[in-house]
MOPAC internal coordinates of N, CA, C and O (Angstrom, degrees):
PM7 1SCF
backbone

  N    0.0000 0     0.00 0     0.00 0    0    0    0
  C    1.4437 1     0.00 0     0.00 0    1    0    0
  C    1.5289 1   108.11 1     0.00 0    2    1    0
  O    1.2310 1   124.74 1   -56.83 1    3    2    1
  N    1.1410 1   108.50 1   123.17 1    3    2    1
  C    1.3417 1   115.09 1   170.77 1    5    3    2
  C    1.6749 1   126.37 1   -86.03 1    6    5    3
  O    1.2310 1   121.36 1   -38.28 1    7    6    5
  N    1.5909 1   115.00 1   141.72 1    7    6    5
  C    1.7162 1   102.79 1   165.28 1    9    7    6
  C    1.6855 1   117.73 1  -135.80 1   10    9    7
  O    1.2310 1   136.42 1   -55.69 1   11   10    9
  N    1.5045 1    85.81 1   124.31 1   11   10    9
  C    1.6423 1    92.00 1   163.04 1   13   11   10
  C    1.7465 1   121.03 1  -102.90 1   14   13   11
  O    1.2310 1   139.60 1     5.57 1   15   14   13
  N    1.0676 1    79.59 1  -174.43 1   15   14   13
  C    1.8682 1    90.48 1  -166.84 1   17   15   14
  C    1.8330 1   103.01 1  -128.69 1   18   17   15
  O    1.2310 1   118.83 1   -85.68 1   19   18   17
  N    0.8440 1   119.83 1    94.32 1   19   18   17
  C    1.7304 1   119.82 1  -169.77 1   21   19   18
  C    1.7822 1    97.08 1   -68.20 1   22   21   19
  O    1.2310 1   128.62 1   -45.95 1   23   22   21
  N    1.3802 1   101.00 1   134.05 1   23   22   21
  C    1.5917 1   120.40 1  -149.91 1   25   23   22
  C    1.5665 1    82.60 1  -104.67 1   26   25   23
  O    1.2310 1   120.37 1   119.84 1   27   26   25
  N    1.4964 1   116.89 1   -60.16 1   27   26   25
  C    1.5174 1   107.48 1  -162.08 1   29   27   26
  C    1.3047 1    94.38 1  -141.55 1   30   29   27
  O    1.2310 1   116.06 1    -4.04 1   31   30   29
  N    1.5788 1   125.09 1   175.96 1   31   30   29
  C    1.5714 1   124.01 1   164.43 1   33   31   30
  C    1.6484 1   103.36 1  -122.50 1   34   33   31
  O    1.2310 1   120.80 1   -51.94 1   35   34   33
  N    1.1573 1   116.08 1   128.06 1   35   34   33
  C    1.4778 1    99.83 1   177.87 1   37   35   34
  C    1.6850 1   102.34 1  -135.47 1   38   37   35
  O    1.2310 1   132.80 1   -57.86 1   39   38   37
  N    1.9110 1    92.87 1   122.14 1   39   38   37
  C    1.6110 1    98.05 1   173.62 1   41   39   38
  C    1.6521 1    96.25 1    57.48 1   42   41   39
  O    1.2310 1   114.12 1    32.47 1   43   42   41
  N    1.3503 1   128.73 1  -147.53 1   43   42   41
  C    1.3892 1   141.59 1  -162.40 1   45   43   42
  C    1.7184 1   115.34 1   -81.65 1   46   45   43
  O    1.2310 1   133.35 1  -173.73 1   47   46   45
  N    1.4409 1    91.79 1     6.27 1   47   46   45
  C    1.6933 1    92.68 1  -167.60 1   49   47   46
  C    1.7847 1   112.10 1  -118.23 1   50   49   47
  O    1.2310 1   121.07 1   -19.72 1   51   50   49
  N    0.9477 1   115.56 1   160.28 1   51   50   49
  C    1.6825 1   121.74 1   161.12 1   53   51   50
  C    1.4062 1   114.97 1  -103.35 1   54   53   51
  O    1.2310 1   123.37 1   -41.14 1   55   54   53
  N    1.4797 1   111.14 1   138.86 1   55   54   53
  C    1.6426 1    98.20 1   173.06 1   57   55   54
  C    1.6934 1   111.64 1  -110.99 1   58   57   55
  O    1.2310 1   112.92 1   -88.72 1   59   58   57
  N    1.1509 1   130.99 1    91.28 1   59   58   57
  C    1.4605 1   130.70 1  -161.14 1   61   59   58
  C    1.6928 1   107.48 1   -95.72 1   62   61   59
  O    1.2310 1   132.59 1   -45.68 1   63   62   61
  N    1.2847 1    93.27 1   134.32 1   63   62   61
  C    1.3393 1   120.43 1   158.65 1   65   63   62
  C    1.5124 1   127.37 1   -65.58 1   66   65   63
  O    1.2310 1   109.85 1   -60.42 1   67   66   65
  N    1.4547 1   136.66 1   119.58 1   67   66   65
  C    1.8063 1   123.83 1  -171.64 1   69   67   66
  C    1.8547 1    79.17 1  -106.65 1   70   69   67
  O    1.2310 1   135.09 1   -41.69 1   71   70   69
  N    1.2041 1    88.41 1   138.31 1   71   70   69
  C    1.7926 1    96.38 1   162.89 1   73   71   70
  C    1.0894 1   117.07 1   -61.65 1   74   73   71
  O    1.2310 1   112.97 1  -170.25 1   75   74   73
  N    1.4266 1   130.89 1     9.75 1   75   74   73
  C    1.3603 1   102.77 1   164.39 1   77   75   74
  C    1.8620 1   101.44 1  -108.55 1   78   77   75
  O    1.2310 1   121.76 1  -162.93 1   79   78   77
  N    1.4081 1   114.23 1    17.07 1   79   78   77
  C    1.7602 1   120.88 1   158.25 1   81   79   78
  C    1.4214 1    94.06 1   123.97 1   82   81   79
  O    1.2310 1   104.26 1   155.84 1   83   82   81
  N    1.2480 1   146.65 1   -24.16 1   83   82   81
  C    1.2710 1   137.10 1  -100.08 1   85   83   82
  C    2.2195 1    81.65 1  -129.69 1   86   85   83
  O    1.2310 1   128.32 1   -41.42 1   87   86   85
  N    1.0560 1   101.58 1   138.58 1   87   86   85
  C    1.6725 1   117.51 1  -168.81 1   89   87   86
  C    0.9326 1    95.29 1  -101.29 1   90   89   87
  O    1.2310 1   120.02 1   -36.01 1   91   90   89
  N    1.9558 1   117.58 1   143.99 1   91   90   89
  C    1.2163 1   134.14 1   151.92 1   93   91   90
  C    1.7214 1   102.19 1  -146.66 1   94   93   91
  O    1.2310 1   130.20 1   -30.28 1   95   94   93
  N    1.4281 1    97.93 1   149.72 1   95   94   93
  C    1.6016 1   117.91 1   151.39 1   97   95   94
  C    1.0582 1   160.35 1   -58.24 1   98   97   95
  O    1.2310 1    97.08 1  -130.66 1   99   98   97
  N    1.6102 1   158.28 1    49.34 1   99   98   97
  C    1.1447 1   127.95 1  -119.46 1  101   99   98
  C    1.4463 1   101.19 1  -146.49 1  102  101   99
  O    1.2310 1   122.98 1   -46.19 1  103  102  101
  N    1.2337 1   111.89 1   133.81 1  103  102  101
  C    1.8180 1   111.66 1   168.82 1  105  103  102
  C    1.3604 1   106.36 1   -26.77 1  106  105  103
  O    1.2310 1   131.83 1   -10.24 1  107  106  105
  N    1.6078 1    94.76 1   169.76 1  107  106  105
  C    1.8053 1   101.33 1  -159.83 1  109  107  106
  C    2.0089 1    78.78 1  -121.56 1  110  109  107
  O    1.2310 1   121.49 1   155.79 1  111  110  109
  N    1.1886 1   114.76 1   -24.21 1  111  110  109
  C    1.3647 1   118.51 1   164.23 1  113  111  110
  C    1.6712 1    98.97 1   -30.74 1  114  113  111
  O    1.2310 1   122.40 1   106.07 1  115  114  113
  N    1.8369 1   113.01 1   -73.93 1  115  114  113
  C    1.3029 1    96.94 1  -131.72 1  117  115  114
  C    1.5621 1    78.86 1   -95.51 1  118  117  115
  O    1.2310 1   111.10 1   -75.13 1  119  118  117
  N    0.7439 1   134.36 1   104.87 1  119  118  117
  C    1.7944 1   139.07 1   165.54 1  121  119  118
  C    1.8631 1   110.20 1  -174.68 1  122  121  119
  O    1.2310 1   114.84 1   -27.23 1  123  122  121
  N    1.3673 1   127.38 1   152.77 1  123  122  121
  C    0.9319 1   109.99 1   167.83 1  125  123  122
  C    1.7112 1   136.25 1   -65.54 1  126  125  123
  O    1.2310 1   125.33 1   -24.44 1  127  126  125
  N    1.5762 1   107.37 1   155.56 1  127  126  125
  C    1.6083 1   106.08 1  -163.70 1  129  127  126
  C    1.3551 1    92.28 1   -91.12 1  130  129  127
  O    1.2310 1   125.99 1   -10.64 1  131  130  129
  N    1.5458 1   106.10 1   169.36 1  131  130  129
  C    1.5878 1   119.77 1  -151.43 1  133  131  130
  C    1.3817 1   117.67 1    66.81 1  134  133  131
  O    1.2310 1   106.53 1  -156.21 1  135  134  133
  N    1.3568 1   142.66 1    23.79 1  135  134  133
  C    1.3341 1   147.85 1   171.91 1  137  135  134
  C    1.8145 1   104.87 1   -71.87 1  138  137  135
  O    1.2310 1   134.37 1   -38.32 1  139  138  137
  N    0.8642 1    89.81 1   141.68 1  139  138  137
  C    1.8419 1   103.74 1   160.42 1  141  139  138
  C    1.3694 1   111.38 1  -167.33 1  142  141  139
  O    1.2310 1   130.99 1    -8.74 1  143  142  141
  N    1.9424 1    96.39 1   171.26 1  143  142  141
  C    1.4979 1   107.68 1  -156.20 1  145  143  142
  C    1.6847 1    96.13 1   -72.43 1  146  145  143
  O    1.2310 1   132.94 1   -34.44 1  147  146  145
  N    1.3319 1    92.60 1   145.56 1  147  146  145
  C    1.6918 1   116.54 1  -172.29 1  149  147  146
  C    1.3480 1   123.38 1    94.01 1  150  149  147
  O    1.2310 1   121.82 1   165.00 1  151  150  149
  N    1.2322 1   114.12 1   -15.00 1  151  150  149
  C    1.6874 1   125.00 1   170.83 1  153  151  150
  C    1.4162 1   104.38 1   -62.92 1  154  153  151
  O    1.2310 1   128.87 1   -42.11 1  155  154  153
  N    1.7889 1   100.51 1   137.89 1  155  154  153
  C    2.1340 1   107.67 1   169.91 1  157  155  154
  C    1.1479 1    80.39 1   -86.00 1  158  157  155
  O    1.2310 1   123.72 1   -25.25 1  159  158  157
  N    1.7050 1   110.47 1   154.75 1  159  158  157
  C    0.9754 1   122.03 1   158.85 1  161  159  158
  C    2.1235 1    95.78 1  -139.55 1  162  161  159
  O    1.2310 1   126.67 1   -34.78 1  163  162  161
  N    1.5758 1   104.77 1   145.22 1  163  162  161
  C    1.3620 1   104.81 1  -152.11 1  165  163  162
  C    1.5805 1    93.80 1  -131.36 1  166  165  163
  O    1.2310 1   122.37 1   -44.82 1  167  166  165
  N    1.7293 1   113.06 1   135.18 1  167  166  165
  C    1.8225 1   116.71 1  -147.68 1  169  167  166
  C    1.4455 1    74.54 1  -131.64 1  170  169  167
  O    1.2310 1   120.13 1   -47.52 1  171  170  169
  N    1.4683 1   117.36 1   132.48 1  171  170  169
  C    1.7040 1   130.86 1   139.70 1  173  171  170
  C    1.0286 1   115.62 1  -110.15 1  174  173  171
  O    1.2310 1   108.66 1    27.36 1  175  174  173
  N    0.9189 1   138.81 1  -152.64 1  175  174  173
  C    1.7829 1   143.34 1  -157.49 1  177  175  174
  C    1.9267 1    98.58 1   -65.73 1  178  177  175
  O    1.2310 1   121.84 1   122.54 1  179  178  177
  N    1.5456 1   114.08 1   -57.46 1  179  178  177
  C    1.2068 1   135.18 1  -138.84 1  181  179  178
  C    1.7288 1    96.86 1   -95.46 1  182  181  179
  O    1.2310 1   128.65 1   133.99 1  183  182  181
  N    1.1896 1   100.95 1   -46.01 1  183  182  181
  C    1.3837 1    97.38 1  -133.52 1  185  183  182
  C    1.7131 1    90.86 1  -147.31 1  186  185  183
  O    1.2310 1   126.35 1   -28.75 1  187  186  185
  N    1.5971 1   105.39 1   151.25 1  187  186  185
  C    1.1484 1   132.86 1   156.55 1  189  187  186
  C    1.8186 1   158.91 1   -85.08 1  190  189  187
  O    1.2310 1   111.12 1  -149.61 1  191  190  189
  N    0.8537 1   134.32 1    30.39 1  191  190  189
  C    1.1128 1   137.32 1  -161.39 1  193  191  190
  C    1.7157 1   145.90 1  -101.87 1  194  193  191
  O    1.2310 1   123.64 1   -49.18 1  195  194  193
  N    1.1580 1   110.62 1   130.82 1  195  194  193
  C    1.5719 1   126.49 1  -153.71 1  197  195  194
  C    1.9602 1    87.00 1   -54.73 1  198  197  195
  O    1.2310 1   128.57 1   -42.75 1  199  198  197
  N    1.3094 1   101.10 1   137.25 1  199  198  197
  C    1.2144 1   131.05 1   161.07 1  201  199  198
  C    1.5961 1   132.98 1   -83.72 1  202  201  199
  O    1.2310 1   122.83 1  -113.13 1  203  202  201
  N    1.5788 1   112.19 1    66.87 1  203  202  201
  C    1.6308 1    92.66 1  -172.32 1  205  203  202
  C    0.9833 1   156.37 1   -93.90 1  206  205  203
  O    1.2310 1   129.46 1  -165.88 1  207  206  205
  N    1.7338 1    99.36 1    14.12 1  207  206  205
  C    1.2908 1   122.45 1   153.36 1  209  207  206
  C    0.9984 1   115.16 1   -78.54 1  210  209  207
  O    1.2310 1   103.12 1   147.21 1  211  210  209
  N    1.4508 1   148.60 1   -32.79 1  211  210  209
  C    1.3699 1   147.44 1   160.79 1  213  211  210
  C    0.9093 1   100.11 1   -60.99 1  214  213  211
  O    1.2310 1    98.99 1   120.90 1  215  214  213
  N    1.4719 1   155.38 1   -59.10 1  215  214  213
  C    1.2648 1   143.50 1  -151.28 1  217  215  214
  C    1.7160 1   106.72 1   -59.77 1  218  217  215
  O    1.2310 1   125.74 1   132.12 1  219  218  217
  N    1.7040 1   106.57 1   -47.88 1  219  218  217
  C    1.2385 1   122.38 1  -158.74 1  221  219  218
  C    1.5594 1   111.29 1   -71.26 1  222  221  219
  O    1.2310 1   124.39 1   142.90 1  223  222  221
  N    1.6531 1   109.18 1   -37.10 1  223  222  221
  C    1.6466 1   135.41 1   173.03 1  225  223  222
  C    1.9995 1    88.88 1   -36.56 1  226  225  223
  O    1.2310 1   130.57 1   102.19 1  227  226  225
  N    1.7300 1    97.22 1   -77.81 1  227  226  225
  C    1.3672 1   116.98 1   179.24 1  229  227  226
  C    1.9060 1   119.20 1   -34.05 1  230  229  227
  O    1.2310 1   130.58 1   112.37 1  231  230  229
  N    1.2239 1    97.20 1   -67.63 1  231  230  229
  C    1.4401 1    90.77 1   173.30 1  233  231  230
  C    1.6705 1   123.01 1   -66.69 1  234  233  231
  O    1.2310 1   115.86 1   153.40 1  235  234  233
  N    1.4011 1   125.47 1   -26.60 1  235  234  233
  C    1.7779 1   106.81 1   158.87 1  237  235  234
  C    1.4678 1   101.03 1   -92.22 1  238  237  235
  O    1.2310 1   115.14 1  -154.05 1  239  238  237
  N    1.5807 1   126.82 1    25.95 1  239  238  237
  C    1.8620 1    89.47 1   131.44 1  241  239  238
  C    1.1318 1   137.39 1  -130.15 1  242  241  239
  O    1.2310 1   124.82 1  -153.19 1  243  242  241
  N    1.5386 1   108.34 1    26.81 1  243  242  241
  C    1.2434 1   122.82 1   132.73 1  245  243  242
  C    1.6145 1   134.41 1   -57.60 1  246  245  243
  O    1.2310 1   136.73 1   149.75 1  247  246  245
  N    1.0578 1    85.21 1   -30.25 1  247  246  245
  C    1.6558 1   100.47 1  -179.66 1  249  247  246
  C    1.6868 1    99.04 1   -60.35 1  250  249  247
  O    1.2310 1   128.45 1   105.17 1  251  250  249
  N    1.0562 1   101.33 1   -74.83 1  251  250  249
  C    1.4414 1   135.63 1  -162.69 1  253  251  250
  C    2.0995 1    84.80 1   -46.61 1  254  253  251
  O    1.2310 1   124.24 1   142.50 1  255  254  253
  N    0.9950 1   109.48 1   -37.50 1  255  254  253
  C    1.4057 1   107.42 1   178.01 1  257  255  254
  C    1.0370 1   127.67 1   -70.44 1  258  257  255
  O    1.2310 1   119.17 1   128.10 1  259  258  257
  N    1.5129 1   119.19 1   -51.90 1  259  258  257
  C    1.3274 1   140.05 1   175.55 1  261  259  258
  C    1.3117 1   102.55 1   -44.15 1  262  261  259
  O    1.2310 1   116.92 1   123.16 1  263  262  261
  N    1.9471 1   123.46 1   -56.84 1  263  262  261
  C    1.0625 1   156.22 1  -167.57 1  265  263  262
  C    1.6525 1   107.78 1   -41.08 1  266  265  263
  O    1.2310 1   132.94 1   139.71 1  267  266  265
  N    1.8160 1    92.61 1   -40.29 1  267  266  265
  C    1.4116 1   100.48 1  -171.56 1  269  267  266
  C    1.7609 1   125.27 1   -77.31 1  270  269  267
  O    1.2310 1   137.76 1   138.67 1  271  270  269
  N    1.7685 1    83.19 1   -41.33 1  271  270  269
  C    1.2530 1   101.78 1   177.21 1  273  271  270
  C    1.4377 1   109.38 1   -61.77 1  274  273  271
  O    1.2310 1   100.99 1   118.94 1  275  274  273
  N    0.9417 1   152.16 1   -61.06 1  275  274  273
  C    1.6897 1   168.77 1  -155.33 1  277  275  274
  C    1.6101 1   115.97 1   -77.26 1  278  277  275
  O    1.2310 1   129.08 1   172.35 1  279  278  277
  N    1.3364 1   100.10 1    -7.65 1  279  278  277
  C    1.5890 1   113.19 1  -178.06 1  281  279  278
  C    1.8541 1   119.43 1   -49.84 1  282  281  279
  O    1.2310 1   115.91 1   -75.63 1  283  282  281
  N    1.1630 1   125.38 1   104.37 1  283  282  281
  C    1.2053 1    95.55 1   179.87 1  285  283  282
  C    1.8973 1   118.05 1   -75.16 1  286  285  283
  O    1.2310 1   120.10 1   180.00 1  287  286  285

């Protein structure tokens, strides 16, 4: 099973990130609806689907980063 991380949406398309760095394109058709940028979304043979415990893991540790950087 693979996971990307959708970087941007542009017009009809997604631009996804694979954790191992590596970019692809893909209609916003064939992915699940309600997607936005920063959501994992995780591909096996069949099928597609948004991750939102991964997504959520991902977004507080950014937080937690930002958090660090900004410290006074």
């Amino acid at each position: 099973m693979k996971k990307f991380t959708i970087d941007r949406i542009e017009n009809d398309r997604a631009v996804l990130e694979c954790e191992n760095g590596s970019i692809v394109s893909v209609e916003l058709g064939s992915l699940p609806k309600n997607i936005g940028e920063g959501d994992v979304l995780r591909f096996d043979e069949n099928s597609c689907f948004l991750s939102e415990a991964e997504t959520q893991r991902r977004k507080e540790k950014i937080k937690q980063l930002m958090d660090k950087l900004f410290e006074e």
